[in-house]
C-alpha positions, 0 to 999 in steps of 0.5 A, spaced: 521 343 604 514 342 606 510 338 601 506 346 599 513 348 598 514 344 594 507 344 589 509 351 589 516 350 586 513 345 581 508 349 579 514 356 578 518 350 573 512 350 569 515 348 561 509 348 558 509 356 560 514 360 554 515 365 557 517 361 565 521 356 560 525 362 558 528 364 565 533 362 568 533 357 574 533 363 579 528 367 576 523 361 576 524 360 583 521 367 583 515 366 581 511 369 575 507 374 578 509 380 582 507 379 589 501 382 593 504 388 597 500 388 604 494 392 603 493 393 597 487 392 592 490 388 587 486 382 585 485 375 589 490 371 593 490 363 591 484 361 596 480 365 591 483 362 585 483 355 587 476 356 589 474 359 583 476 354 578 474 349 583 466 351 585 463 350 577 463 342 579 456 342 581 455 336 585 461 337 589 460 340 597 466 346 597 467 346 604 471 352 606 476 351 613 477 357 615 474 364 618 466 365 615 470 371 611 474 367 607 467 363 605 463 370 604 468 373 600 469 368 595 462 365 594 460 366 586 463 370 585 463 367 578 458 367 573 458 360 572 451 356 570 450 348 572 445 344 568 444 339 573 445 340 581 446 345 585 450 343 591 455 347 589 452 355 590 451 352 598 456 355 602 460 351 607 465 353 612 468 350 618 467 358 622 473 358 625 473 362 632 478 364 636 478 358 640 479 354 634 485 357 633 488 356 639 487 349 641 487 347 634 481 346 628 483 338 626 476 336 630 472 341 626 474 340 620 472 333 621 465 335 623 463 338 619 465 333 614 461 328 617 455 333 616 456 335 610 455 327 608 449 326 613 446 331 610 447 331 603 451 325 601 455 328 595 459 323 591 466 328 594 468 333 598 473 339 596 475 342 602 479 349 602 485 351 606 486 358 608 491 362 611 489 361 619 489 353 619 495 354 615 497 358 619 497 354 626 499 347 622 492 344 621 493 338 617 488 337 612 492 332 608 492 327 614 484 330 616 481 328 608 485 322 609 482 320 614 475 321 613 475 318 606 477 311 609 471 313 614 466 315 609 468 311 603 467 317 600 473 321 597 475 328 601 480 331 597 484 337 600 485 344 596 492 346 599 491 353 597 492 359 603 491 365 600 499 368 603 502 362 598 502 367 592 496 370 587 489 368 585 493 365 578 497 361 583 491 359 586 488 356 579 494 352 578 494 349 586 487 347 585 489 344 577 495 340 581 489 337 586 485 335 581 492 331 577 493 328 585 486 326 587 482 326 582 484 325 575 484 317 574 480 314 579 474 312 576 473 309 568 468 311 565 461 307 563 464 307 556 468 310 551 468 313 544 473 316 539 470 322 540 470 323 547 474 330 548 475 334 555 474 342 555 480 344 560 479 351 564 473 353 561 468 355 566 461 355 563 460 364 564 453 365 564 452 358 560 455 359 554 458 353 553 451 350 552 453 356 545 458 351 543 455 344 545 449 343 540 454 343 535 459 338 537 454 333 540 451 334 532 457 332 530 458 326 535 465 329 539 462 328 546 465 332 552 468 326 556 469 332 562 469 340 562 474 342 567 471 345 571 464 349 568 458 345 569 462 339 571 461 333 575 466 328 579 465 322 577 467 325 569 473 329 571 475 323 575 474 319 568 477 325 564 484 320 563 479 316 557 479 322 552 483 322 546 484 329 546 483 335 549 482 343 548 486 348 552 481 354 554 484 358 558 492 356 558 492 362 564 489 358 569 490 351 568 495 349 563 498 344 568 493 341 568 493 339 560 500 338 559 501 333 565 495 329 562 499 329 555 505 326 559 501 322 563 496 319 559 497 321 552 492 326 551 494 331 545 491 338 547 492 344 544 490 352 546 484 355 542 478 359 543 470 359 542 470 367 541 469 370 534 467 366 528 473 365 525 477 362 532 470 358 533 471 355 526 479 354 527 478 350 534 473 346 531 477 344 526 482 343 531 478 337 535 476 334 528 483 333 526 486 331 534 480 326 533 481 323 527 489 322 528 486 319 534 483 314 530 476 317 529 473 316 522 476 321 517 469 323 515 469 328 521 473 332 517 468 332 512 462 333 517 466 339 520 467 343 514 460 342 513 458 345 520 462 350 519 461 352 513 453 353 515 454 357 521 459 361 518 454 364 512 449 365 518 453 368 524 456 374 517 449 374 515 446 376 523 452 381 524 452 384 517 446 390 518 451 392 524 456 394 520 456 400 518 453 402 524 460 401 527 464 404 522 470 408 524 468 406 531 474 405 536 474 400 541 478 399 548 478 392 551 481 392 559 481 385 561 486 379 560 488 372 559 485 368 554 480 375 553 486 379 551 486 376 544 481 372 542 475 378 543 480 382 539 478 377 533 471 378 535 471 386 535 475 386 528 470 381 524 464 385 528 468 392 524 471 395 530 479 399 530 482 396 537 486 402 540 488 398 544 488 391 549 490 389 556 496 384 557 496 384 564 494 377 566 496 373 558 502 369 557 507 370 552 503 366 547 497 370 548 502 377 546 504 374 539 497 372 538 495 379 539 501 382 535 498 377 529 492 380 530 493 387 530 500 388 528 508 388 531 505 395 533 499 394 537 498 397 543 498 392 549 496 395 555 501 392 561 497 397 567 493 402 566 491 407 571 484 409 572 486 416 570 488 414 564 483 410 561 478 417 563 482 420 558 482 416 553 475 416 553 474 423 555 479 425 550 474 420 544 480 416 543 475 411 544 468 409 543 466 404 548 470 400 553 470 392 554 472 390 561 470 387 568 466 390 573 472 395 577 472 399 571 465 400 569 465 407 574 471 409 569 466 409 563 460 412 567 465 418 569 466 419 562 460 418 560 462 413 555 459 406 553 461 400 557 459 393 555 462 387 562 466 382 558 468 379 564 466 373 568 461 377 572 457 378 565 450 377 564 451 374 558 453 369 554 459 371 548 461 364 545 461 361 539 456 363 533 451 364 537 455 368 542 458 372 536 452 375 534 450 376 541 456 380 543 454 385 536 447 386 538 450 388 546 454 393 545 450 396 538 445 396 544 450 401 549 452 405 544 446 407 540 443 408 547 441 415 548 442 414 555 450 418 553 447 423 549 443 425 555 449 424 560 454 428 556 449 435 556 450 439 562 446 437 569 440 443 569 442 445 576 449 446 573 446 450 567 442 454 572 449 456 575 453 457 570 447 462 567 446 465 574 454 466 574 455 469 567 449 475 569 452 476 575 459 477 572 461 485 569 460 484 562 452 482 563 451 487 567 454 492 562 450 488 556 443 490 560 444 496 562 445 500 555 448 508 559 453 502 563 455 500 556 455 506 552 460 509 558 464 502 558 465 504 550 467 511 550 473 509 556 476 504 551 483 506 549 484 507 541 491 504 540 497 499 543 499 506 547 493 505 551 493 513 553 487 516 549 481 513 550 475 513 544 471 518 549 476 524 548 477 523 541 469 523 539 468 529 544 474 533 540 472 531 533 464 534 534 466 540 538 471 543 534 469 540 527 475 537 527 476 533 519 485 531 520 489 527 524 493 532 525 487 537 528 486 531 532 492 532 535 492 538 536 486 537 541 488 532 545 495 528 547 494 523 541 500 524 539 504 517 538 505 514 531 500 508 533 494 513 534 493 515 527 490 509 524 484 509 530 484 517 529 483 516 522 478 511 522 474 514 527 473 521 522 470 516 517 465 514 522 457 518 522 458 524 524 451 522 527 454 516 532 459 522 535 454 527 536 450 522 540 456 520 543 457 527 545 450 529 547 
C-alpha cells in the first residue's frame, strides 16, 4: 500500500470521529463522505480542502505542483485575514505543460523552489500535489526532501491529489502533514502557563481578533492558531501549549487528538459564535489551564470578563428584539455552523425552521437537537427548489447560507444574509454577536424587498393591457355590449330561458304571476320559478327600459 493509501486509510479509522468509530471495520474503509460522481458540481476535491486549511499561514510560500488551473481555482478562495505578512495571498505554481507530463515535472518542481528562496526567502515552503503529477508518479516526497537538505530551509510536501476523495478529506490530509513535518520541530522562545493552541480555526474576515483582546486581558496566549493568521515557526512550537481549543472538529479533529496522545494536550470542541457559547469556551480554557497547573485565580478573573461582556452584548442586542419577534430563520450551511449560529439566532430572538447538517458530525446533530428539540428539523440536502418554496411560501423570513444560495433568496424575493467563509464580515465572540444582529436588522428592514415583491411596471403594463383587451373589458366599456350580454343570461340551472325573454314577456302583456309567465314563454321547469318571481318584483321601470 502506497504511503497515501495508507494516510487515507488512517485517517477513514479516525476514533476521535463518533459517528466513524460507530461503524464496522469494512464501512470505515469506505470512508466518510459519498464520492463525487464525475461531472458533478458538488463541492471541492481534496486539493482544494488541503489548501484551504493550509494558506491562512501567512509567511509560508504555498507553491502549487501542478496545471495554472489547479492554482487559479483554488487561490482565496477563503476569507482569511493576516496581521502581519502576506506572502501567502502570492500564488505559486510550477504551470505544468504538456511536456512536463510527459517526460516528468521532478525538475520543475525543484526550480521553482529554488526561486521561491531566492527571491522571497520564506521560513518554509508548503508544496500541493495535484492529481496530474500524481498521476504520472512525480515524487514530491523525495523532491521536498531533497531541497531541504540543499536549502537548509523545511520544504514540507501536502499529498492531497483532488481524485483521493473530497475537499474534508483534504483537511485532514493537510492536518496529517502539519503532525508529519511540522508540529514539534522548533521550541519556542518561551513558555507560560496560559499558552493555548486554536485548532481549525481560520481567521474569516479577522474575526478572531473579536475573541483575542479578551484573552490576551486575561493573560491566555495563543501559542499557535492552526491555521488562520498563523506563522511557521509558532505551529512548529505548538507541541508546547497546555491546552487546546477545538474549533472546527469537521476539519481537523486529527489534528487535535493526536497532539493529546502525542503530547498531552487536552482539548475540547467549542465555539465563539453567540454569547452564551463565547462564555462556555472561555470557561472551558480557564478550567484546562488551571488544571494545567495555571494559578486558580484565572477562574476567578474569567468569570468577571464574562460577566461584563455579557451585560454589554444582551444590552446592544436588546432594542432588536422586538423587531424580530415571530420572525423565522433558515440556516443552509454546515459544520460547526450547523449548531453554534443556531444558539446565536435563538438569543437574538429568532424561531429556526430549520438547520443544514450535510457536513456536521454526529456531535454536531446532538448539539443541535439540545438546542432545538429531539424534533428539530435538520437539513440532510436540500434542493434549490425546495428552499425557493420555503421562502416563497413565508415559511421563513430571511435565509443564513454560502454565496451558491443567495440566488435562491434573490429569486423569492427574500432576505439573505452570507454566513460563510466568503462574508464581509466578522460574527465572533461578543462583538461579532451584536454584529451579526445588526446585519441581518439590516437585510430585513431594507425596503429593497418591498420594491422587489411589487410587480415590475412592465409587467403591470401587460397585465392591464390583457385584461382591456380580454371579453369582459370589452363588455364593461361598451354599455349596449353589456346590456345585451345581461339580457342573454340564463335565468335558472336549466340553462333554457334567457333574462331577455322573460322582461320582454313580462312588460308587453303586463304579466304579474309565475303561471302567466309560463304561459308566454317555455320556462316551464320547477327550477325557473324562483327567478321568475324575483324578476316580477323587480321596477317595472328596469323592464321597460330593458324592453325598449
Amino acid at each position: 500500500m502506497s504511503s497515501l493509501a495508507a494516510t487515507v486509510q488512517n485517517i477513514f479509522d479516525e476514533p476521535g470521529c463518533a459517528k466513524n468509530g460507530s461503524k464496522s471495520e469494512a464501512e470505515r474503509k469506505k470512508g466518510c463522505t459519498k464520492q463525487l460522481q464525475p461531472g458533478s458540481a458538488a463541492g471541492g476535491c481534496a486539493f482544494d480542502g488541503a489548501k484551504v486549511a493550509l494558506q491562512p499561514f501567512t509567511d509560508v510560500a504555498h507553491l502549487v505542483h501542478g496545471p495554472i488551473a489547479c492554482e487559479g481555482n483554488s487561490w482565496d478562495n477563503r476569507g482569511a485575514a493576516s496581521s502581519g505578512s502576506n506572502l501567502w495571498r502570492t500564488a505559486f505554481t510550477t504551470d505544468l505543460s504538456e511536456t512536463d507530463i510527459v517526460f516528468g515535472g521532478e525538475k520543475r518542481l525543484c526550480k521553482a523552489i529554488k526561486e521561491i528562496i531566492d527571491k522571497c526567502d520564506p521560513p518554509a515552503i508548503f508544496v500541493y500535489q495535484t492529481c496530474i503529477p500524481a498521476m504520472i508518479g512525480d515524487d514530491i516526497n523525495a523532491v521536498c526532501k531533497a531541497a531541504s537538505q540543499r536549502f537548509a530551509k523545511p520544504v514540507i510536501p501536502i499529498n492531497s491529489p483532488g481524485f483521493v476523495g473530497s475537499k474534508n478529506l483534504g483537511n485532514k490530509l493537510a492536518g496529517e502533514a502539519l503532525l508529519d513535518y511540522v508540529i514539534g520541530t522548533q521550541e519556542p522562545d518561551y513558555t507560560t502557563p496560559y499558552d493555548i493552541n486554536l485548532i481549525g480555526e481560520y481567521n474569516l474576515s479577522g474575526e478572531l481578533w473579536q475573541v483575542k483582546p479578551l484573552l490576551d486581558e486575561l493573560g491566555i496566549r495563543i501559542l499557535s492558531c492552526i491555521s488562520g493568521d498563523g506563522k511557521y515557526r509558532e505551529v512548529a512550537s505548538s507541541h508546547r501549549a497546555r491546552a487546546a481549543m477545538l474549533v472546527c472538529s469537521k476539519s481537523m479533529i486529527n489534528v487535535a487528538r493526536k497532539m493529546e496522545q502525542r503530547y498531552g494536550i487536552p482539548f475540547f470542541e467549542g465555539s465563539f459564535y453567540g454569547i452564551q457559547d463565547s462564555s462556555e469556551s472561555l470557561r472551558q480554557l480557564a478550567r484546562l489551564l488551571v488544571e494545567r497547573g495555571a494559578p486558580a485565580d484565572l477562574l476567578d478573573r474569567t468569570e468577571a470578563v464574562i460577566a461584563r461582556e455579557e451585560a454589554w452584548a444582551w444590552a446592544a442586542i436588546e432594542p432588536y428584539k422586538p423587531r424580530f419577534e415571530g420572525k423565522k430563520a433558515l440556516l443552509i450551511t454546515g459544520g460547526v455552523k450547523s449548531w453554534s449560529v443556531v444558539a446565536a439566532l435563538q438569543e437574538a430572538g429568532f424561531e429556526l425552521v430549520g438547520t443544514s447538517v450535510k457536513k456536521s458530525t454526529k456531535k454536531d446533530k446532538e448539539r443541535i437537537k439540545e438546542l432545538m428539540g429531539q424534533d428539530a428539523h435538520m437539513i440532510e440536502d436540500m434542493t434549490p427548489r425546495e428552499m425557493y418554496k420555503m421562502l416563497k411560501d413565508a415559511k421563513a423570513d430571511i435565509m443564513l447560507s454560502g454565496g451558491k444560495s443567495q440566488f435562491v433568496a434573490l429569486k423569492a424575493a427574500m432576505p439573505w444574509l452570507d454566513i460563510n467563509q466568503e462574508r464581509c464580515h466578522a460574527y465572533m465572540g461578543y462583538v461579532g454577536m451584536v454584529k451579526l444582529v445588526e446585519e441581518i436588522d439590516k437585510s430585513l428592514s431594507s425596503p429593497m424587498w418591498e420594491q422587489l415583491r411589487r410587480p415590475a411596471p412592465w409587467e403591470a403594463l401587460a397585465k392591464a393591457m390583457e385584461q382591456m383587451q380580454s371579453p369582459v373589458a370589452a363588455i364593461a366599456c361598451d354599455p349596449a355590449l353589456a346590456e345585451t350580454a345581461r339580457r342573454a343570461r340564463k335565468i335558472c340551472v336549466c340553462n333554457t330561458v334567457d333574462l331577455g325573454t322573460i322582461e320582454d314577456a313580462i312588460y308587453a302583456h303586463g304579466l304579474r304571476s309565475v303561471a302567466a309567465v309560463r304561459e308566454h314563454t317555455n320556462a316551464v321547469g320547477g327550477c325557473c320559478q324562483r327567478r321568475i318571481e324575483g324578476i316580477l318584483v323587480s321596477e317595472p321601470s328596469a323592464m321597460r327600459q330593458a324592453a325598449e
